[in-house]
VMD Tcl script that builds the backbone (N, CA, C; Angstrom):
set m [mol new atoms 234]
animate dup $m
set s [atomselect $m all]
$s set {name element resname resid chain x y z} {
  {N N UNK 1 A -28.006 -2.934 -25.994}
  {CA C UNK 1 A -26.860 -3.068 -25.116}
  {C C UNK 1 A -25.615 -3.348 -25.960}
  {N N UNK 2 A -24.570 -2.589 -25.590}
  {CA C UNK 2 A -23.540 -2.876 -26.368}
  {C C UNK 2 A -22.424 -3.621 -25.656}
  {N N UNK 3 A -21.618 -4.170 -26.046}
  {CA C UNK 3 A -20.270 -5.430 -25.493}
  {C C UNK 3 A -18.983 -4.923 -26.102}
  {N N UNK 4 A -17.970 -4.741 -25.559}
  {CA C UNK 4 A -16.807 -5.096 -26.243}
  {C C UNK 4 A -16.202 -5.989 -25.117}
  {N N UNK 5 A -14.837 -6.634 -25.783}
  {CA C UNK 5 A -13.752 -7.611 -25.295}
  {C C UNK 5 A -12.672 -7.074 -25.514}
  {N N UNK 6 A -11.871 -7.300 -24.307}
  {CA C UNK 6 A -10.458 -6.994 -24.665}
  {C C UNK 6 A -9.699 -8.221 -23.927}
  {N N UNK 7 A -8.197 -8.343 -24.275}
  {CA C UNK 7 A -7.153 -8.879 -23.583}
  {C C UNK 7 A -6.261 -7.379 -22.932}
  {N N UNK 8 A -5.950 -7.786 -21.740}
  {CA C UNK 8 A -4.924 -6.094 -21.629}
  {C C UNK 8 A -3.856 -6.899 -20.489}
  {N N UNK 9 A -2.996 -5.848 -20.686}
  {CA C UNK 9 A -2.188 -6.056 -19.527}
  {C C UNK 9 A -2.367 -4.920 -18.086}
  {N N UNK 10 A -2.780 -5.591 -16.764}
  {CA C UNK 10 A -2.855 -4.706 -15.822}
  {C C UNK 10 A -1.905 -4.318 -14.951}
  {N N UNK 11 A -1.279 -3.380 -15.288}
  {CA C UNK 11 A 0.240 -2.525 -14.313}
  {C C UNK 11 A -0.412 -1.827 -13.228}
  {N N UNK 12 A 0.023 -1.999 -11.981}
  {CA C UNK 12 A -0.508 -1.019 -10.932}
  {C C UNK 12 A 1.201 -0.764 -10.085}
  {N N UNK 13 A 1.138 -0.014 -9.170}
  {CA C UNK 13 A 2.057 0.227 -8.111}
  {C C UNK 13 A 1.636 1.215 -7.113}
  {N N UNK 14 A 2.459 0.641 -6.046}
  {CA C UNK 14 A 2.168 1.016 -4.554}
  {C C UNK 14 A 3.080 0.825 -3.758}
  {N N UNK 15 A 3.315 1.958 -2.252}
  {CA C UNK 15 A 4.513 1.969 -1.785}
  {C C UNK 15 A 3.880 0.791 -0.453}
  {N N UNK 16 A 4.799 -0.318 0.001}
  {CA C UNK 16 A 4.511 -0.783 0.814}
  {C C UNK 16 A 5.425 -0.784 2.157}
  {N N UNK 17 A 5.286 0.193 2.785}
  {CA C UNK 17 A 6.964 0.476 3.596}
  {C C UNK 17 A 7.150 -1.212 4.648}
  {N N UNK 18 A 6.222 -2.294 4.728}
  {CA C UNK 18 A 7.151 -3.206 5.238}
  {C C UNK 18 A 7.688 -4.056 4.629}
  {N N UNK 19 A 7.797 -3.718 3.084}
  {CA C UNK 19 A 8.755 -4.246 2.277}
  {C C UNK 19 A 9.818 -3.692 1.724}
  {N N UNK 20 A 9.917 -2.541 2.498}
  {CA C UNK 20 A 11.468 -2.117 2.174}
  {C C UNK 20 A 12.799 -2.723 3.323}
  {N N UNK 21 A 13.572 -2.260 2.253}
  {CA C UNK 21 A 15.142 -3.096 2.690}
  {C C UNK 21 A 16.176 -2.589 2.730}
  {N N UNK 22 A 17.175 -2.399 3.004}
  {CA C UNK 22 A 18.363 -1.780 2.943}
  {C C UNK 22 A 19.389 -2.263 1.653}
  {N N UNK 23 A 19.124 -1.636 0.517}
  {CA C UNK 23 A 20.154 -1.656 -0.669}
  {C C UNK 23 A 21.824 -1.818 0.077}
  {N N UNK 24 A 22.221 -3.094 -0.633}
  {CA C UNK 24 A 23.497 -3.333 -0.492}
  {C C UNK 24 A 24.531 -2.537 -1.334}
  {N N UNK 25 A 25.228 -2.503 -1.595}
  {CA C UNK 25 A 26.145 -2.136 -3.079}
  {C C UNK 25 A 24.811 -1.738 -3.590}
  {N N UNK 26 A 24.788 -2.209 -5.311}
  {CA C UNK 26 A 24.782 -2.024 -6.130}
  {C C UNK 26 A 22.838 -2.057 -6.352}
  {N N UNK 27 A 22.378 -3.398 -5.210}
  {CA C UNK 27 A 21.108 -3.886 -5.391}
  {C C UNK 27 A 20.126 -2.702 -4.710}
  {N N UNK 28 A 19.483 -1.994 -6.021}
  {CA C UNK 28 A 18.881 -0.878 -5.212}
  {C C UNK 28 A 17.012 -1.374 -5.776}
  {N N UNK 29 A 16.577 -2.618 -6.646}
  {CA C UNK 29 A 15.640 -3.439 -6.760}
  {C C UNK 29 A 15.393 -4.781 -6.759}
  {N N UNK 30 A 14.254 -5.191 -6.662}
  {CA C UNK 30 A 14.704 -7.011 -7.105}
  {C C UNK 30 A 12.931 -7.081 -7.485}
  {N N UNK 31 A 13.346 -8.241 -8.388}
  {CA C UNK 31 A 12.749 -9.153 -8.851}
  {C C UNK 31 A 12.061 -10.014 -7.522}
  {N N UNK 32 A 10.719 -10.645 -7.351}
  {CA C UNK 32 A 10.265 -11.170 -6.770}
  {C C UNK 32 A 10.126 -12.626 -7.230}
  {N N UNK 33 A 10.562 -13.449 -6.439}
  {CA C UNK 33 A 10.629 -15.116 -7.055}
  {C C UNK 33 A 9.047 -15.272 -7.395}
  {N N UNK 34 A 8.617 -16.484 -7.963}
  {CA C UNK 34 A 7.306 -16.813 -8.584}
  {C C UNK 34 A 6.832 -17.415 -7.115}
  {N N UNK 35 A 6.829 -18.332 -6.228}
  {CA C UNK 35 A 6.207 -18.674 -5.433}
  {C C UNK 35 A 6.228 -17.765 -4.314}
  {N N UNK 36 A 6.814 -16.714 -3.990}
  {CA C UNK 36 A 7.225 -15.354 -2.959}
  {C C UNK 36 A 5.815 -14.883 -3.314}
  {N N UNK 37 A 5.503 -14.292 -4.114}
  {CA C UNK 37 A 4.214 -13.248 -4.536}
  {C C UNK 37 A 2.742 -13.744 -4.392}
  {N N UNK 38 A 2.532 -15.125 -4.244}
  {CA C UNK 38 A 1.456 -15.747 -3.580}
  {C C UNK 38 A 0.806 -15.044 -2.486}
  {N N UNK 39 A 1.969 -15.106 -1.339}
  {CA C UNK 39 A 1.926 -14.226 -0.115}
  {C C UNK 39 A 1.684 -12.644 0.060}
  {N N UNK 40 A 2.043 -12.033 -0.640}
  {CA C UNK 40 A 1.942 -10.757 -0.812}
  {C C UNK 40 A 0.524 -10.184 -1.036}
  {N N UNK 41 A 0.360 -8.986 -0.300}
  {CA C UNK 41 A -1.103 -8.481 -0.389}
  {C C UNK 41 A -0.734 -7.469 -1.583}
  {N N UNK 42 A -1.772 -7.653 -2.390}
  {CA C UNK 42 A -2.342 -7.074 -3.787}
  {C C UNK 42 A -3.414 -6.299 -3.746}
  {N N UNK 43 A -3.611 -4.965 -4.469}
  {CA C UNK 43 A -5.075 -4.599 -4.274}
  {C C UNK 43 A -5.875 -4.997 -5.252}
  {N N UNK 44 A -7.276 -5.230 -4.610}
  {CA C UNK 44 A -8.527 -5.610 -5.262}
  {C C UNK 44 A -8.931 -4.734 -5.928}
  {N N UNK 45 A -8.408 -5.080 -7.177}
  {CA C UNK 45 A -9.074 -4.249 -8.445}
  {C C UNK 45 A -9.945 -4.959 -8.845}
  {N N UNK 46 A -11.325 -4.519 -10.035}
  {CA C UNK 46 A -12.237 -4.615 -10.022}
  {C C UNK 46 A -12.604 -3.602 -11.508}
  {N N UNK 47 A -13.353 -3.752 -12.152}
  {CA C UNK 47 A -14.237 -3.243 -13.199}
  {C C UNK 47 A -15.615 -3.426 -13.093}
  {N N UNK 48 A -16.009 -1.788 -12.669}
  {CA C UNK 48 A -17.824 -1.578 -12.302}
  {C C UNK 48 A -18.519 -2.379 -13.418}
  {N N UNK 49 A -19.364 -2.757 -13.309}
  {CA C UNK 49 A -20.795 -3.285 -14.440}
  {C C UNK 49 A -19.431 -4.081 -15.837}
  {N N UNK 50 A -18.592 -4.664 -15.202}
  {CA C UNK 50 A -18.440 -6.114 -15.791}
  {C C UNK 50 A -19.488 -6.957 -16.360}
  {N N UNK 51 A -19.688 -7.872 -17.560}
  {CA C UNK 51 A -20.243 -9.017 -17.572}
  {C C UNK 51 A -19.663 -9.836 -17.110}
  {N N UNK 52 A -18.575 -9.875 -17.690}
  {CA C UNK 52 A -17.442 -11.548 -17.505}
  {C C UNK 52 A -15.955 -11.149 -17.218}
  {N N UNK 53 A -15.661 -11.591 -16.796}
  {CA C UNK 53 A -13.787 -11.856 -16.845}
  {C C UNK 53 A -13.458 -12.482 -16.338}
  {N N UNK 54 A -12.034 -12.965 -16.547}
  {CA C UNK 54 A -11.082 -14.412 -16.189}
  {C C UNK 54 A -9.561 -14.202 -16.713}
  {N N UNK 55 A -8.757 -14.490 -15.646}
  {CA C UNK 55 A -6.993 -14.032 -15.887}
  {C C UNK 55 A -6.971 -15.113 -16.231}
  {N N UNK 56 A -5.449 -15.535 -17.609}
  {CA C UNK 56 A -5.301 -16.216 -18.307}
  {C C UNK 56 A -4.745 -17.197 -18.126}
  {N N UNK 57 A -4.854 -18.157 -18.440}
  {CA C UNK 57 A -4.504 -19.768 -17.709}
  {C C UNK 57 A -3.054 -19.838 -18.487}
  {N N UNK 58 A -1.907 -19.804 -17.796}
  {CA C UNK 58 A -1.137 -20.180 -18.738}
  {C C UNK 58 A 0.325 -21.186 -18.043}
  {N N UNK 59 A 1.131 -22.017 -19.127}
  {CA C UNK 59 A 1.992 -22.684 -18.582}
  {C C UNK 59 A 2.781 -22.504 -17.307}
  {N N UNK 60 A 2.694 -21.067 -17.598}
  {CA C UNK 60 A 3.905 -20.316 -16.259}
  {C C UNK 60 A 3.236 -18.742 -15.898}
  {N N UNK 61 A 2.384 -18.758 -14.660}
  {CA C UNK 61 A 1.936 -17.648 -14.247}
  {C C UNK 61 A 2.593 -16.154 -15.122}
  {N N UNK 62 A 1.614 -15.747 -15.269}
  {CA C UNK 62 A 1.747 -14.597 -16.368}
  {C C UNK 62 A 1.748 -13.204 -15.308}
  {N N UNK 63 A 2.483 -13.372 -13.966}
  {CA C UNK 63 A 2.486 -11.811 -13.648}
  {C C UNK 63 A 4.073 -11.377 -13.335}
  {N N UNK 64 A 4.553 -10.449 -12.848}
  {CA C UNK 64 A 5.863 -9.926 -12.870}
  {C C UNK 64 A 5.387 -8.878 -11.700}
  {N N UNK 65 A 6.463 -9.328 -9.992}
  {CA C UNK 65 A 6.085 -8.555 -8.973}
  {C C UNK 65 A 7.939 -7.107 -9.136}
  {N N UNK 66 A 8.317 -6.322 -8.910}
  {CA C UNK 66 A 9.485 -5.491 -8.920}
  {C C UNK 66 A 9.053 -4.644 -7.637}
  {N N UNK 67 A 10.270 -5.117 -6.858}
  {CA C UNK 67 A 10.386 -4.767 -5.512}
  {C C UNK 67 A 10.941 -3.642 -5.650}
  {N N UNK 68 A 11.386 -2.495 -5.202}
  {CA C UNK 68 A 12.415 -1.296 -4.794}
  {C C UNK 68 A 12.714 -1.293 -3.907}
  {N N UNK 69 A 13.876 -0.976 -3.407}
  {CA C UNK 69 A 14.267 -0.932 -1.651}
  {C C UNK 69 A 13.403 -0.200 -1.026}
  {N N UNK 70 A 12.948 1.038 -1.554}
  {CA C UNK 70 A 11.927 1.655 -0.691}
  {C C UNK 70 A 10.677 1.745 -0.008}
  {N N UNK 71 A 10.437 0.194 -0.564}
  {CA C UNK 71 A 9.480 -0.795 -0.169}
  {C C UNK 71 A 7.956 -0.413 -1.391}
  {N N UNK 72 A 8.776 0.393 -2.614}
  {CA C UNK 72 A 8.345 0.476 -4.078}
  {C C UNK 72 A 7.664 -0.477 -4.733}
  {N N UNK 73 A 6.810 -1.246 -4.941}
  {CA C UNK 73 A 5.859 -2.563 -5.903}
  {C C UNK 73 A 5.263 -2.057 -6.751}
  {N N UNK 74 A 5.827 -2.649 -7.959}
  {CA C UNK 74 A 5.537 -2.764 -9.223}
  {C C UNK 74 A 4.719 -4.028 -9.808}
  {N N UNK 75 A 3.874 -4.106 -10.140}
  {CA C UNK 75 A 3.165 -5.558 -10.304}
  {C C UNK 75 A 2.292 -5.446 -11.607}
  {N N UNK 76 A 2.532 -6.052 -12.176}
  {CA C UNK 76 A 1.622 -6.602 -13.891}
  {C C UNK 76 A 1.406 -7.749 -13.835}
  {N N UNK 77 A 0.404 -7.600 -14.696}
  {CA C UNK 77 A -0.279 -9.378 -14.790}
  {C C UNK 77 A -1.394 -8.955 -16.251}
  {N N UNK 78 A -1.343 -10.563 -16.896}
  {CA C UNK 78 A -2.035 -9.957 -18.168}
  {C C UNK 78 A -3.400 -10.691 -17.886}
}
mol reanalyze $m
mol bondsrecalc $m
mol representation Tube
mol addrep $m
C-alpha cells in the first residue's frame, strides 16, 4: 500500500443567485467579513478512499470567501 501527504490549498466556486446584489458605483465585488461566512452554505467536498485529514488550526481562520454581485462565490481555504 502506498501513502502520500500533502498540504494544498482548496479553491472552489459557485453561482449562488440569493447572494447577489445590486452593484453600486464602483462596488461590482466584496470581500466577505470573517464571522459572515460561518453562515453560508459551502459544498461538501470530500476525497474518495482518504486515510486521514484535518484543516489547519490556525491563529486567524485560514479561508477567504469573494462575493460578486452576481451572486458569484469564490472560496479558498488551506
Amino acid at each position: 500500500m502506498q501513502e502520500a501527504s500533502m498540504t494544498m490549498y482548496l479553491r472552489q466556486s459557485w453561482n449562488d443567485p440569493r447572494l447577489a446584489f445590486g452593484s453600486t458605483g464602483s462596488a461590482e465585488s466584496s470581500l466577505i467579513r470573517v464571522h459572515a461566512y460561518d453562515k453560508m452554505w459551502v459544498p461538501d467536498t470530500f476525497f474518495r478512499n482518504e486515510l486521514y485529514s484535518f484543516v489547519h488550526e490556525q491563529t486567524v481562520p485560514n479561508k477567504l470567501f469573494f462575493l460578486n454581485s452576481n451572486g458569484d462565490v469564490w472560496y479558498v481555504m488551506k
